[in-house]
mmCIF file of the N, C-alpha and C atoms, coordinates in Angstrom:
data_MODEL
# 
_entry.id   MODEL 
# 
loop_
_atom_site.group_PDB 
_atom_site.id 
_atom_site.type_symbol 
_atom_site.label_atom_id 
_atom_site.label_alt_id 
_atom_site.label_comp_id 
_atom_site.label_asym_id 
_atom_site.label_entity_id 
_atom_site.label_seq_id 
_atom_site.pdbx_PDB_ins_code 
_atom_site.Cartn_x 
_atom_site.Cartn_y 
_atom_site.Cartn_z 
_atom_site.occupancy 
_atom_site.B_iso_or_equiv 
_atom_site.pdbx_formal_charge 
_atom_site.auth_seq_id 
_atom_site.auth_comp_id 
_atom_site.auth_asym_id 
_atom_site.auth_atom_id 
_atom_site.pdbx_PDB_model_num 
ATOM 1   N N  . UNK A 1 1  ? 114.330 -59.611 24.723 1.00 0.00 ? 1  UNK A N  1 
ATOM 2   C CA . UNK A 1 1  ? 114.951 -60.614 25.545 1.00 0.00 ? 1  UNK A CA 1 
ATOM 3   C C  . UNK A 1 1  ? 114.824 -60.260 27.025 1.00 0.00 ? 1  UNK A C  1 
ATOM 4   N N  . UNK A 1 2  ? 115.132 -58.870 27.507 1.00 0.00 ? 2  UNK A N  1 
ATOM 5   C CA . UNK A 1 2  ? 114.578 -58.240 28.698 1.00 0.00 ? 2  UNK A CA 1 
ATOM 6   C C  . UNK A 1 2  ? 113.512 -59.075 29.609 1.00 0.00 ? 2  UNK A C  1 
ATOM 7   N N  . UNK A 1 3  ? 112.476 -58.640 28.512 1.00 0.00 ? 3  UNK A N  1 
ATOM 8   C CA . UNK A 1 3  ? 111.298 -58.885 28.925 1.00 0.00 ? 3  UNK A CA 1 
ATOM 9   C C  . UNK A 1 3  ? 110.797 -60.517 29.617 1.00 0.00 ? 3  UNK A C  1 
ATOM 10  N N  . UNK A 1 4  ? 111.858 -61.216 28.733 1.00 0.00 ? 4  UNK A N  1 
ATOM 11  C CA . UNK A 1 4  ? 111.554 -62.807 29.126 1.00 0.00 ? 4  UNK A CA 1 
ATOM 12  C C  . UNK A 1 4  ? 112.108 -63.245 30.180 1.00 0.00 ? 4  UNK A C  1 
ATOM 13  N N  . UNK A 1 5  ? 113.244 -62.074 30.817 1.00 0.00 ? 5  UNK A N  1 
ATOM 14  C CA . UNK A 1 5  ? 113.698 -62.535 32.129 1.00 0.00 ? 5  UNK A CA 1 
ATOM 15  C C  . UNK A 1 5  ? 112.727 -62.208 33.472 1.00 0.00 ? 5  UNK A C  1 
ATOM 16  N N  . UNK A 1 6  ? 111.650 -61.755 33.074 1.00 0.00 ? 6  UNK A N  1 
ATOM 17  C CA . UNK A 1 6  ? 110.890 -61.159 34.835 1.00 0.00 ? 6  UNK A CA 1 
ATOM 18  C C  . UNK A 1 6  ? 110.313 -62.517 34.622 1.00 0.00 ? 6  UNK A C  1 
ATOM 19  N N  . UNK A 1 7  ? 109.721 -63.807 33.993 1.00 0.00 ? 7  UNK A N  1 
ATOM 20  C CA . UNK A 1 7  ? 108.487 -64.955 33.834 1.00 0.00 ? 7  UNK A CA 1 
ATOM 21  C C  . UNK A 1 7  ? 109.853 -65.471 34.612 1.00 0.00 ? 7  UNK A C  1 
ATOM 22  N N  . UNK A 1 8  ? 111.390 -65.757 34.394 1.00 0.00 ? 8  UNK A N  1 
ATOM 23  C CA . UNK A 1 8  ? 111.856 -66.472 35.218 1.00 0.00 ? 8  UNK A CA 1 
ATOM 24  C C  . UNK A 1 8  ? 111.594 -65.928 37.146 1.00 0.00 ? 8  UNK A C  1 
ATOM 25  N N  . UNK A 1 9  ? 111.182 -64.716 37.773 1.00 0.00 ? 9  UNK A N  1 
ATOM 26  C CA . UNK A 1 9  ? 110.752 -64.576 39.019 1.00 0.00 ? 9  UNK A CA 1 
ATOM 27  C C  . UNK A 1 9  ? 109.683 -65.180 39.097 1.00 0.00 ? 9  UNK A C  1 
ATOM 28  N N  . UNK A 1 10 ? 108.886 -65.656 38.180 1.00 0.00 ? 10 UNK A N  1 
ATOM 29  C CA . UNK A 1 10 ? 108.047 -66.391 39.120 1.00 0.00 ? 10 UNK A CA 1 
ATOM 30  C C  . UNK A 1 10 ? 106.554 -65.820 38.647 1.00 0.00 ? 10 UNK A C  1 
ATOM 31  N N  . UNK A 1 11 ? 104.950 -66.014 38.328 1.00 0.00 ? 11 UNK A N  1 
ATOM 32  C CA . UNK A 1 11 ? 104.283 -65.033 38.240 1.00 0.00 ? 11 UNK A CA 1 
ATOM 33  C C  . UNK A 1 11 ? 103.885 -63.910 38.908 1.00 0.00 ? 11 UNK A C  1 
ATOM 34  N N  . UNK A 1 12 ? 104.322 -64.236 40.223 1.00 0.00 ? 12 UNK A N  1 
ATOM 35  C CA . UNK A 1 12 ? 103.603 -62.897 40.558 1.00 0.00 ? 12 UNK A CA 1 
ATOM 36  C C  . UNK A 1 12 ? 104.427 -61.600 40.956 1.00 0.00 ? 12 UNK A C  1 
ATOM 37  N N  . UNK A 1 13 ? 106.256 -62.081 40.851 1.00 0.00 ? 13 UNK A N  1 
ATOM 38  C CA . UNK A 1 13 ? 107.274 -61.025 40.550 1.00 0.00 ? 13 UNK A CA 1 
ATOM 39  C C  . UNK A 1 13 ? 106.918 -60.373 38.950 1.00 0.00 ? 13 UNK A C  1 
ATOM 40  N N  . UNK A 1 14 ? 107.142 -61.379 38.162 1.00 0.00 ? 14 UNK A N  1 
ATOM 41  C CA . UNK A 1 14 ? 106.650 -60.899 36.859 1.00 0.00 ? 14 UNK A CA 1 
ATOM 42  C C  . UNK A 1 14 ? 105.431 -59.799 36.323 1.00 0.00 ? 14 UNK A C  1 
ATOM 43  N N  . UNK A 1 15 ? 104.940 -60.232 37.471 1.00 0.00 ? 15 UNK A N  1 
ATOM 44  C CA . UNK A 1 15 ? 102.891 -58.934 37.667 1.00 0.00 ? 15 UNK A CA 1 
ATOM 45  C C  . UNK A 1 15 ? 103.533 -57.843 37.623 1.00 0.00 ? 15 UNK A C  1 
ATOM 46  N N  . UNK A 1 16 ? 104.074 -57.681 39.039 1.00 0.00 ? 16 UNK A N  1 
ATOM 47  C CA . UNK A 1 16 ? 104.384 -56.217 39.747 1.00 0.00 ? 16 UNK A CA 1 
ATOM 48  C C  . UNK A 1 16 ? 105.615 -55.834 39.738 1.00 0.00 ? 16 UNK A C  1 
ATOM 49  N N  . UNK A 1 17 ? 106.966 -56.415 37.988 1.00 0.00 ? 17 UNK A N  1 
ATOM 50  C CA . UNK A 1 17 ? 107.202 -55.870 37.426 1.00 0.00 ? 17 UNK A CA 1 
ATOM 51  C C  . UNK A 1 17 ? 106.851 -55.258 36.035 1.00 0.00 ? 17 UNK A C  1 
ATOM 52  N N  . UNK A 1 18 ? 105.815 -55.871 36.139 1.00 0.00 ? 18 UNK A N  1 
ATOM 53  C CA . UNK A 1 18 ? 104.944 -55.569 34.477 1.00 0.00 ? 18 UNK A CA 1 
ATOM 54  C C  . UNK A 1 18 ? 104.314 -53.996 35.279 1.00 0.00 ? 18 UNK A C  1 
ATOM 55  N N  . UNK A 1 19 ? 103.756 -54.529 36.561 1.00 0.00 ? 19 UNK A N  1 
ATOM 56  C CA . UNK A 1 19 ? 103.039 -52.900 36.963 1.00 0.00 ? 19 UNK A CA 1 
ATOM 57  C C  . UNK A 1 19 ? 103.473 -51.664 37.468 1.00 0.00 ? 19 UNK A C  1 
ATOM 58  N N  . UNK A 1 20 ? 105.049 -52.513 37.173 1.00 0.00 ? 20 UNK A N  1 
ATOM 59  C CA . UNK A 1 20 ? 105.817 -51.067 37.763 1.00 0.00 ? 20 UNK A CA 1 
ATOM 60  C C  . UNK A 1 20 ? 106.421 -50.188 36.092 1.00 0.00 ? 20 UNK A C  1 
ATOM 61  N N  . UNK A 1 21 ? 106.543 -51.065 35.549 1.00 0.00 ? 21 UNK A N  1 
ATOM 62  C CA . UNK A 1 21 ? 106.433 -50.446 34.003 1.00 0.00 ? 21 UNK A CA 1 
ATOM 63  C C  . UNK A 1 21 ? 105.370 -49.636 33.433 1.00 0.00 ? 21 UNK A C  1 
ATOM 64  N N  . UNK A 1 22 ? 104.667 -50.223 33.616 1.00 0.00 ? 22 UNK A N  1 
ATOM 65  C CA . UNK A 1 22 ? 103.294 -48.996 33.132 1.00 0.00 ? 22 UNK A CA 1 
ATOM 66  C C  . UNK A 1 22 ? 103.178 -47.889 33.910 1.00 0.00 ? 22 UNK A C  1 
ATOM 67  N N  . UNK A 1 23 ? 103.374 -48.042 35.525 1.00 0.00 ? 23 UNK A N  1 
ATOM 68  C CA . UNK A 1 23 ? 103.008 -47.062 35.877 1.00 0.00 ? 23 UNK A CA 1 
ATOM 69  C C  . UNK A 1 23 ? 104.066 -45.929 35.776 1.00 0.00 ? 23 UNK A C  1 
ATOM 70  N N  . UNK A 1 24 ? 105.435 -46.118 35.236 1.00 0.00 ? 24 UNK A N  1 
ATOM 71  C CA . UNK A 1 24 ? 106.819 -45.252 34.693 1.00 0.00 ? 24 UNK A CA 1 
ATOM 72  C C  . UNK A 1 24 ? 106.276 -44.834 33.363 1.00 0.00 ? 24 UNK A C  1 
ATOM 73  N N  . UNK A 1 25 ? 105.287 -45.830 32.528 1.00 0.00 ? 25 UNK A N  1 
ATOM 74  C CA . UNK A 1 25 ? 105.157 -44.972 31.156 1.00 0.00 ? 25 UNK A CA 1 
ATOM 75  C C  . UNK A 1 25 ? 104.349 -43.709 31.016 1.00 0.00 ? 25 UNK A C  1 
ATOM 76  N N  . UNK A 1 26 ? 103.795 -43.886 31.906 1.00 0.00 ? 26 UNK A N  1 
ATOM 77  C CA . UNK A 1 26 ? 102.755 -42.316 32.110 1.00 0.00 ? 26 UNK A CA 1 
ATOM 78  C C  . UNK A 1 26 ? 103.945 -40.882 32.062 1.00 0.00 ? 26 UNK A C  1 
ATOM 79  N N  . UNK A 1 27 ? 104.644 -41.347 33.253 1.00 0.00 ? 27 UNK A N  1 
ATOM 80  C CA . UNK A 1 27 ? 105.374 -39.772 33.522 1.00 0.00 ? 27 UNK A CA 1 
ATOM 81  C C  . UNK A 1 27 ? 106.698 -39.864 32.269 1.00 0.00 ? 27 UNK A C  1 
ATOM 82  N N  . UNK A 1 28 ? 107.342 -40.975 31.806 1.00 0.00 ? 28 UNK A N  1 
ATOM 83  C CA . UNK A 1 28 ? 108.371 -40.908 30.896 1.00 0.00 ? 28 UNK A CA 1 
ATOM 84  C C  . UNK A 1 28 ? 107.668 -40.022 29.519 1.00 0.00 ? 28 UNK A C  1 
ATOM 85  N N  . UNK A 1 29 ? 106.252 -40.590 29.516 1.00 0.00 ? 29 UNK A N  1 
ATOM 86  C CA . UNK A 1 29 ? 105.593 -39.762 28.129 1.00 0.00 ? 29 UNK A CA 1 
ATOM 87  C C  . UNK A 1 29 ? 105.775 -38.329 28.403 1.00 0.00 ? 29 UNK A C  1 
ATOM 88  N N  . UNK A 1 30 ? 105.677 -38.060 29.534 1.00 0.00 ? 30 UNK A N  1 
ATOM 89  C CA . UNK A 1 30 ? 104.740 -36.533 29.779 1.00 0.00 ? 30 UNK A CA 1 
ATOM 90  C C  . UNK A 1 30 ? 106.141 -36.038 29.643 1.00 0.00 ? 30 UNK A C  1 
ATOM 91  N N  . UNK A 1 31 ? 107.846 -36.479 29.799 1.00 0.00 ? 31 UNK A N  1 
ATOM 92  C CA . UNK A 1 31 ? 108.724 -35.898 30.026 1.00 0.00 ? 31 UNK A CA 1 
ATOM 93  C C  . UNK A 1 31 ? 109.358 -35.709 28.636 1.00 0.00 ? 31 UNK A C  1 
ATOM 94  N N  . UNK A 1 32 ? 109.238 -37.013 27.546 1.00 0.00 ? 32 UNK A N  1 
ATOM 95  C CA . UNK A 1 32 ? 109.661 -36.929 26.522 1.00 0.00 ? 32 UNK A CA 1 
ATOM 96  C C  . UNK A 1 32 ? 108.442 -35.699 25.962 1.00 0.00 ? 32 UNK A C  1 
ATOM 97  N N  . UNK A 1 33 ? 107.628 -35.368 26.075 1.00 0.00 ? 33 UNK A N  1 
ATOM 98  C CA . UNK A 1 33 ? 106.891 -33.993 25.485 1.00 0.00 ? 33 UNK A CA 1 
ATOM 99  C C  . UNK A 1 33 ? 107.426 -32.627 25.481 1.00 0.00 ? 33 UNK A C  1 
ATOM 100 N N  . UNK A 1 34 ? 108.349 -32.279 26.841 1.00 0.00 ? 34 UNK A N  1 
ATOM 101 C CA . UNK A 1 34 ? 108.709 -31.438 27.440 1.00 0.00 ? 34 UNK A CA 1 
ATOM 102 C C  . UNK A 1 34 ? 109.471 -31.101 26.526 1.00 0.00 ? 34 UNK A C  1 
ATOM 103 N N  . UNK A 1 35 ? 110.273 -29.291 26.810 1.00 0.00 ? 35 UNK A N  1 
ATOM 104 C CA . UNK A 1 35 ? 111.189 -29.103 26.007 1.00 0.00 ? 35 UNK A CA 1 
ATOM 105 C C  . UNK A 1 35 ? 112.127 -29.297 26.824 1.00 0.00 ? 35 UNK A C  1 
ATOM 106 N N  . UNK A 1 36 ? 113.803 -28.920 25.936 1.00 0.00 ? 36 UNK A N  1 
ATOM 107 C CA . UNK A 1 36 ? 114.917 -29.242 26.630 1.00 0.00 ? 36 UNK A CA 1 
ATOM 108 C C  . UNK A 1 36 ? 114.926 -28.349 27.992 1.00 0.00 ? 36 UNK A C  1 
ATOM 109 N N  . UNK A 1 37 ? 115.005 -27.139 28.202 1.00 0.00 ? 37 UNK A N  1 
ATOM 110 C CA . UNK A 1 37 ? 114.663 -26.437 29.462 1.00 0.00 ? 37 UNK A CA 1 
ATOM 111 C C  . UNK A 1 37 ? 113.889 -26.675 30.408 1.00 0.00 ? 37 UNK A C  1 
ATOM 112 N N  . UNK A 1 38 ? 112.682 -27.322 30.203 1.00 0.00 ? 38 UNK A N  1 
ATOM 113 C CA . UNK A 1 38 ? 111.957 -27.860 31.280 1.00 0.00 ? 38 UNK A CA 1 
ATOM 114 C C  . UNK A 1 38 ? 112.305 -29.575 31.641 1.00 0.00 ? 38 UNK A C  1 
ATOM 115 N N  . UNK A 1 39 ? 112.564 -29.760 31.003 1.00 0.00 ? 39 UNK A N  1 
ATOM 116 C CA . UNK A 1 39 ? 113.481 -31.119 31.178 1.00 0.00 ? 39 UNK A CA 1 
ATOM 117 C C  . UNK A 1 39 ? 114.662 -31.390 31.954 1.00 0.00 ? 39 UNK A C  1 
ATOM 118 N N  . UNK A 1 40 ? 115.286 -30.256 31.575 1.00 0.00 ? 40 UNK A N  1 
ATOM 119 C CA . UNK A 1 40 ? 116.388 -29.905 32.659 1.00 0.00 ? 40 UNK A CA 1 
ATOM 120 C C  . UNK A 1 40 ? 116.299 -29.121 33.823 1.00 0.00 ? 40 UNK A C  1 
ATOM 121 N N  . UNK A 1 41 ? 115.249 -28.560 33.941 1.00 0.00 ? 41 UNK A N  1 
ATOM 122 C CA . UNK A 1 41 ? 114.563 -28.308 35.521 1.00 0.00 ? 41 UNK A CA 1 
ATOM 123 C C  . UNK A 1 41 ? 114.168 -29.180 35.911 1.00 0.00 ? 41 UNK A C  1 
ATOM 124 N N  . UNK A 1 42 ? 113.124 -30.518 35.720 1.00 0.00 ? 42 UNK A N  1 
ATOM 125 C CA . UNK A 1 42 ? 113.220 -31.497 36.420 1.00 0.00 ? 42 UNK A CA 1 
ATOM 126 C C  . UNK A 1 42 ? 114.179 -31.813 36.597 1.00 0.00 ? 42 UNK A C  1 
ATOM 127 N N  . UNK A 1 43 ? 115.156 -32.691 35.758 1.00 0.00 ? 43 UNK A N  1 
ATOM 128 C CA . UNK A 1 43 ? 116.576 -33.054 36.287 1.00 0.00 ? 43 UNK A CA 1 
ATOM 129 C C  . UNK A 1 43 ? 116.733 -32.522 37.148 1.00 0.00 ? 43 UNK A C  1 
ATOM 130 N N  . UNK A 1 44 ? 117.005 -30.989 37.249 1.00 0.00 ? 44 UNK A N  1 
ATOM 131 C CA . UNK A 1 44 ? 118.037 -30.511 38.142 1.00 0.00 ? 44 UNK A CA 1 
ATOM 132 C C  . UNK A 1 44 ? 117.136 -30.858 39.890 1.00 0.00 ? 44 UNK A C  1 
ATOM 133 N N  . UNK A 1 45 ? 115.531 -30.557 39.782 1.00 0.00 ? 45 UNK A N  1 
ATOM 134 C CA . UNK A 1 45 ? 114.809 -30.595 40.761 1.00 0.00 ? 45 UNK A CA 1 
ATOM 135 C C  . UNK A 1 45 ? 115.322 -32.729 41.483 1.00 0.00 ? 45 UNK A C  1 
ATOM 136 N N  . UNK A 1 46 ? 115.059 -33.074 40.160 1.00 0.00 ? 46 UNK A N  1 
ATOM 137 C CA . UNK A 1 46 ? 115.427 -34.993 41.127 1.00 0.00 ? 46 UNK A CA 1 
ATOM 138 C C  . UNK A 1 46 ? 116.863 -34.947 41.668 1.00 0.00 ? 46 UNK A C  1 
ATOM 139 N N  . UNK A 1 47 ? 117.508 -34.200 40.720 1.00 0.00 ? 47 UNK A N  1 
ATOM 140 C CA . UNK A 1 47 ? 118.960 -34.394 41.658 1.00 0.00 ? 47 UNK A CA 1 
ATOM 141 C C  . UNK A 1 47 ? 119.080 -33.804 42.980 1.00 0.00 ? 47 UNK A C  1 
ATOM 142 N N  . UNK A 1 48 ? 118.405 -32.714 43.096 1.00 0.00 ? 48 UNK A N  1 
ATOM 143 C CA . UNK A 1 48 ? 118.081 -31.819 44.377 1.00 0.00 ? 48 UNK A CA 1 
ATOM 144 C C  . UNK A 1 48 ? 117.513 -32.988 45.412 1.00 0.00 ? 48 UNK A C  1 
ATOM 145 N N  . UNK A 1 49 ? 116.572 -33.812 45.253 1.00 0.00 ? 49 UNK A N  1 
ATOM 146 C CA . UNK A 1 49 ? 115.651 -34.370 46.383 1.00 0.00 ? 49 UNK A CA 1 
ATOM 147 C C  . UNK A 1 49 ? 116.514 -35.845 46.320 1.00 0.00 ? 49 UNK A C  1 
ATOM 148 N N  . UNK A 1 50 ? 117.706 -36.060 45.730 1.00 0.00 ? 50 UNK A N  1 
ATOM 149 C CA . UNK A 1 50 ? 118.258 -37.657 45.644 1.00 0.00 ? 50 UNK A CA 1 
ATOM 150 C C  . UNK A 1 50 ? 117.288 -38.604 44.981 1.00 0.00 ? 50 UNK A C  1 
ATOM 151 N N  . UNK A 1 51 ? 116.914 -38.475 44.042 1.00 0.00 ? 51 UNK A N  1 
ATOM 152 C CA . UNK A 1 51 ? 115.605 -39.385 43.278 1.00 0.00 ? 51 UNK A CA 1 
ATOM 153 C C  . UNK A 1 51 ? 116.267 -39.342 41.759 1.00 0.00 ? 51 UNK A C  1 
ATOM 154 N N  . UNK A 1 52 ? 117.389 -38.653 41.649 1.00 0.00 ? 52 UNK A N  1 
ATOM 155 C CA . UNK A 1 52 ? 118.031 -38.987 39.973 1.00 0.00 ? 52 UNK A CA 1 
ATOM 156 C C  . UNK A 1 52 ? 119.497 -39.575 40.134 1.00 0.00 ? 52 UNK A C  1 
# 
């Protein structure tokens, strides 16, 4: 249902939220790989720079 609300912005809001999704699935993969310890060094590193 999500998904059917970006076609109400309009097409070309709808684009370059479609392209901001893909380009989050790259690094979400690489993070769900990680173990819990390095996972929580990132965390701790985004909370450090205000980005979590």
């Amino acid at each position: 249902m999500g998904l059917e609300l970006y076609e109400g912005a309009g097409p070309a809001g709808a684009g370059r939220a479609f392209d901001a999704l893909e380009q989050l699935a790259e690094p979400a993969g690489v993070l769900d790989e990680l173990g819990p310890e390095a996972r929580r060094a990132v965390r701790h590193r985004l909370r450090r720079t205000g980005r979590a």
